[in-house]
N, C-alpha and C positions, 0 to 999 in steps of 0.2 A: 668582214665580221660575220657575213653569213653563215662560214663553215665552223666561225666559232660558237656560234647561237645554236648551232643542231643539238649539240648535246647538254644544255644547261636547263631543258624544260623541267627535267627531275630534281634540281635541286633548287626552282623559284621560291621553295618553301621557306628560304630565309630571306627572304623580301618580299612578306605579305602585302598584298596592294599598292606594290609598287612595281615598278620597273627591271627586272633582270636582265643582263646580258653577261656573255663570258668575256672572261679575257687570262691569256699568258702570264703567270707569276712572274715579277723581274726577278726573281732568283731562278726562272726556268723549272722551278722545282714541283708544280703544280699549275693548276688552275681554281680559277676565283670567279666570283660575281660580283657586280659592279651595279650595285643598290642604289638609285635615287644619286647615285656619284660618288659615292662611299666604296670604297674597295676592300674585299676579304681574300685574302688565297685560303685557299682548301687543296690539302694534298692529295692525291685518288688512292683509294686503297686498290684498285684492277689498273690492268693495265690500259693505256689510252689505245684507240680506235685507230692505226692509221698515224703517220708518220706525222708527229707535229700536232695532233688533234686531239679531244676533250675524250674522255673515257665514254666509253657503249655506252647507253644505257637503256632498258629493256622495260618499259610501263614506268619508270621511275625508279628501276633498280639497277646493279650494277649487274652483269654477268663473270662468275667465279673463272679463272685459266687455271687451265689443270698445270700442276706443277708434278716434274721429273723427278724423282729420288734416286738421288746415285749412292749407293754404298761399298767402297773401293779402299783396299786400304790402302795400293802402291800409288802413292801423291799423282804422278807423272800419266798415268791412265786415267786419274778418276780427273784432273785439272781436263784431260784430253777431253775425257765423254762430254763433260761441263761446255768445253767451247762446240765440239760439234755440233749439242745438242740448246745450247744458245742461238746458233747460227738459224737454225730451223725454228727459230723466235717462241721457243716454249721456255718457262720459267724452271729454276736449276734450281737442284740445293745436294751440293751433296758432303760423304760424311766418310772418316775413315774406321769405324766400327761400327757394329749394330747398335752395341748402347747409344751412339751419339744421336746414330736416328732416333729411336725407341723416346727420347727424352727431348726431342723437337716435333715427332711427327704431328700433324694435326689430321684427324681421319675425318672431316668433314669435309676436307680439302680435295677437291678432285684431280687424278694423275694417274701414276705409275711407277714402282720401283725397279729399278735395275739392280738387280743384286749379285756378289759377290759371293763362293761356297765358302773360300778360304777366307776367315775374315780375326784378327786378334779378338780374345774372348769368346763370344757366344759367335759360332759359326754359322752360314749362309742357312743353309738347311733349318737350323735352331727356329732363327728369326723368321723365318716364313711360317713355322708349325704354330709358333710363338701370337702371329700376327691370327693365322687362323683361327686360334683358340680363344681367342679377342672377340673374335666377331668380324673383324676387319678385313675389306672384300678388295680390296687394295691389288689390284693386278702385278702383278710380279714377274719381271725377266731374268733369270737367270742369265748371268754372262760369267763366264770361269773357264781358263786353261787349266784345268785341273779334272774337267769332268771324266766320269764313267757311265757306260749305259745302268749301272744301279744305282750312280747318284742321280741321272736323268731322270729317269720311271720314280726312284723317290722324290724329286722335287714336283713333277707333274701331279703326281697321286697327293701331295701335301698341298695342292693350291696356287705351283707355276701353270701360267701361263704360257710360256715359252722357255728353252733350252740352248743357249748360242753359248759356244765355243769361242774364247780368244785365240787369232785375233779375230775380231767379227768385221766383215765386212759394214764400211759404217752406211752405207745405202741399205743394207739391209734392216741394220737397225732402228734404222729412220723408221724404214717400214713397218717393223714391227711394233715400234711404238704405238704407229700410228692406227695401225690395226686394234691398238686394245683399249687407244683411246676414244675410239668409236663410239656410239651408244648400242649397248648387249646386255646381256644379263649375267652378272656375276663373273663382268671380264672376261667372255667366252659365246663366240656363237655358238647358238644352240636352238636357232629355230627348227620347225619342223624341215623343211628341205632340206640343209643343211645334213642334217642326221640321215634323214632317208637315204641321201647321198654314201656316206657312208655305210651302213647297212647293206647296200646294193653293193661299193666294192668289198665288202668283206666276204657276198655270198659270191665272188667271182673267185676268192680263194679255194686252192684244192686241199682234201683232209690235211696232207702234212704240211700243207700253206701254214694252214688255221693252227695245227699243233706247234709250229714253231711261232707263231705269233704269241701264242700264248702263253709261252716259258718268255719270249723278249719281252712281252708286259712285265712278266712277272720280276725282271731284274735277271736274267739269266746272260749271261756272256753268249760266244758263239760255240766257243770250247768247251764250257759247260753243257751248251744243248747236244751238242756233239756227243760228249760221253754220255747222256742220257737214254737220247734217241738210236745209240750205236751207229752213227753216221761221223762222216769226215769231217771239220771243221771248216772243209772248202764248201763243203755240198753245202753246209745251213749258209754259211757266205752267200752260195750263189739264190737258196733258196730266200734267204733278208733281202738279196737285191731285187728279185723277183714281187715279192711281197709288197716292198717301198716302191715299185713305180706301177702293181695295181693299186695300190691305195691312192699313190700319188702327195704320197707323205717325203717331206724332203727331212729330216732326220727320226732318229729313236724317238727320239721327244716328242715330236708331231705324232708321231705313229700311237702312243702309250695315249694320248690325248684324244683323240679318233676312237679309238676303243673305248676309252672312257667314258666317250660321250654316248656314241651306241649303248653302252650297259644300262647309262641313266635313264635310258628313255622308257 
């Protein structure tokens, strides 16, 4: 009964001057207090602590889990993300259009959305502008076999977080959840190191480094910067490759993001 008493101090308040202790609901469906020999279950609204054990509780309060928002329309991907992203014991919910999210979300709720470009109705892109213009700081993954470096640098510039390509390697996604569910400001490192970081490999770029970086922030293709610059489409190629491993940016997205965050400072 020990490991069941840990977590009942925060709710003695329903057995004033008497006696509380926890115990297992026979319906497994909760947990209860056990007053004077009078039994209550009480369901947990968080999730419990540990396999079989009484919900956290932090001074007397509960502590909120960030919950996952999938928005997926093809069933068979978004059922997929849901168990993956189960298994790694974070809370799911997901949705097969923006509206369905839009008309459940709860922004108090702390997480992160995986989202969809192509999506029936208001498209991936929409919903993120949509969410921004809210007010709502909601970190946002973009995950879509459909991308372009201009839908990239557009999602980043609208408030993504990240840019992954199906299929996504699912370790990496792991990852990247896990990185934005970190504590940062505005879903984004952005401390001073960090930055300076940046700033230093950008000054290791050379002029046409920096010139072709600057039309790939902007949404420009290779072939585009090509005709622009009157250079080959191989050369800015070799020149992108060049760029992405001084920055040390592993896609467009990353890169458009890094610059971003440089300008803000």
């Amino acid at each position: 009964m020990a490991g069941v008493t840990r977590g009942v101090s925060g709710i003695r308040e329903f057995c004033p001057g008497g006696r509380a202790t926890g115990f297992r609901g026979p319906d497994s469906g909760g947990w209860g207090v056990r007053c004077n020999g009078s039994d209550a279950t009480v369901k947990p609204r968080f999730r419990a602590r540990g396999r079989g054990g009484p919900p956290a509780a932090m001074g007397g309060w509960m502590k909120t889990e960030p919950t996952i928002y999938i928005v997926e329309d093809e069933r068979p991907i978004r059922e997929s993300l849901g168990t993956l992203l189960r298994r790694e014991g974070w809370n799911c919910r997901a949705f097969g259009s923006a509206q369905q999210f839009l008309s459940s979300y709860q922004p108090e709720t702390p997480g992160c959305l995986v989202l969809d470009l192509r999506l029936p109705g208001m498209d991936g892109l929409s919903l993120l502008r949509l969410l921004r213009e809210r007010g709502h700081t909601l970190p946002v993954i973009i995950l879509t076999g459909h991308g372009t470096i201009d839908q990239a640098v557009c999602a980043i510039k609208s408030g993504a977080v990240h840019f992954l390509e199906k299929p996504a390697d699912p370790a990496m996604l792991v990852r990247t959840i896990r990185s934005v569910l970190a504590p940062h400001r505005d879903g984004r490192s952005r401390d001073d190191g960090h930055v300076q970081l940046i700033k230093e490999r950008l000054a290791l770029l050379s002029p046409r480094e920096r010139e072709i970086l600057d039309l790939v922030v902007a949404g420009h293709t290779s072939a585009a910067i090509g005709r622009k610059l009157f250079i080959a489409t191989g050369t800015v190629k070799l020149h992108r490759a060049h760029i992405m491993k001084k920055m040390g940016a592993a896609s467009v997205a990353e890169l458009v993001r890094m610059v971003m965050e440089a300008e803000a400072e």
